[in-house]
C-alpha positions in Angstrom: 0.0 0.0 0.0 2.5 2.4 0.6 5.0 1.6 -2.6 1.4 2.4 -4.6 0.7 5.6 -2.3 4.4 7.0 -3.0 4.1 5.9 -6.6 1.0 8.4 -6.7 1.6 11.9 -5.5 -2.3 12.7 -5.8 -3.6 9.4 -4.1 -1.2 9.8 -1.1 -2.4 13.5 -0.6 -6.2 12.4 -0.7 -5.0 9.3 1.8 -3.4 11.6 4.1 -6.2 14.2 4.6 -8.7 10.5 5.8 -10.0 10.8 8.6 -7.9 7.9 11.2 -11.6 6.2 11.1 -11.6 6.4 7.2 -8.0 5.1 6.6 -8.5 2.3 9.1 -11.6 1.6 6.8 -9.6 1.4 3.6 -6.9 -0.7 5.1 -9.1 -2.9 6.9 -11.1 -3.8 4.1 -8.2 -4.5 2.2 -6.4 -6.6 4.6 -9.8 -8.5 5.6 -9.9 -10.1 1.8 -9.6 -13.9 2.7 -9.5 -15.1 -1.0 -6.3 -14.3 -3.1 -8.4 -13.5 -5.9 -10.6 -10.6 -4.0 -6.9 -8.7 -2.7 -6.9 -5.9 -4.9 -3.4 -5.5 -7.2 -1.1 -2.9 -6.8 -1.5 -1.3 -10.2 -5.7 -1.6 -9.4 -5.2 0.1 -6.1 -3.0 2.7 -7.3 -5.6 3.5 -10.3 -8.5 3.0 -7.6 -6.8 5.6 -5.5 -6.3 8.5 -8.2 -9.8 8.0 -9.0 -10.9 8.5 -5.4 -8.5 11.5 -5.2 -9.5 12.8 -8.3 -13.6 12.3 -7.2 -13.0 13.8 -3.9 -11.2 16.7 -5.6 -14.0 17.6 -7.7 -16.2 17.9 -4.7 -14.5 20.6 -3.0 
């Protein structure tokens, strides 16, 4: 999680204004994937995490 936060300057920024509730949330759901298959890949989290930047930019 953190090679894909540093890798995106814009995602990291958006993860570091969370809440401590809201980042527990994010990392909590992604740790409590039991199946291989539902872990999200790095390259998905770090697109998944622009996005959310990007979205939560637009709002204000």
């Amino acid at each position: 999680m953190a090679a894909a936060l540093a890798a995106e300057p814009t995602a990291k920024a958006m993860f570091d204004i969370l809440t401590c509730q809201n980042r527990y949330a994010v990392l909590y759901r992604i740790d409590a994937a039991k199946r291989v298959y539902t872990h999200i890949p790095s390259d998905l989290t770090r697109t998944a995490l622009h996005r959310l930047g990007d979205q939560l930019e637009a709002l204000g």
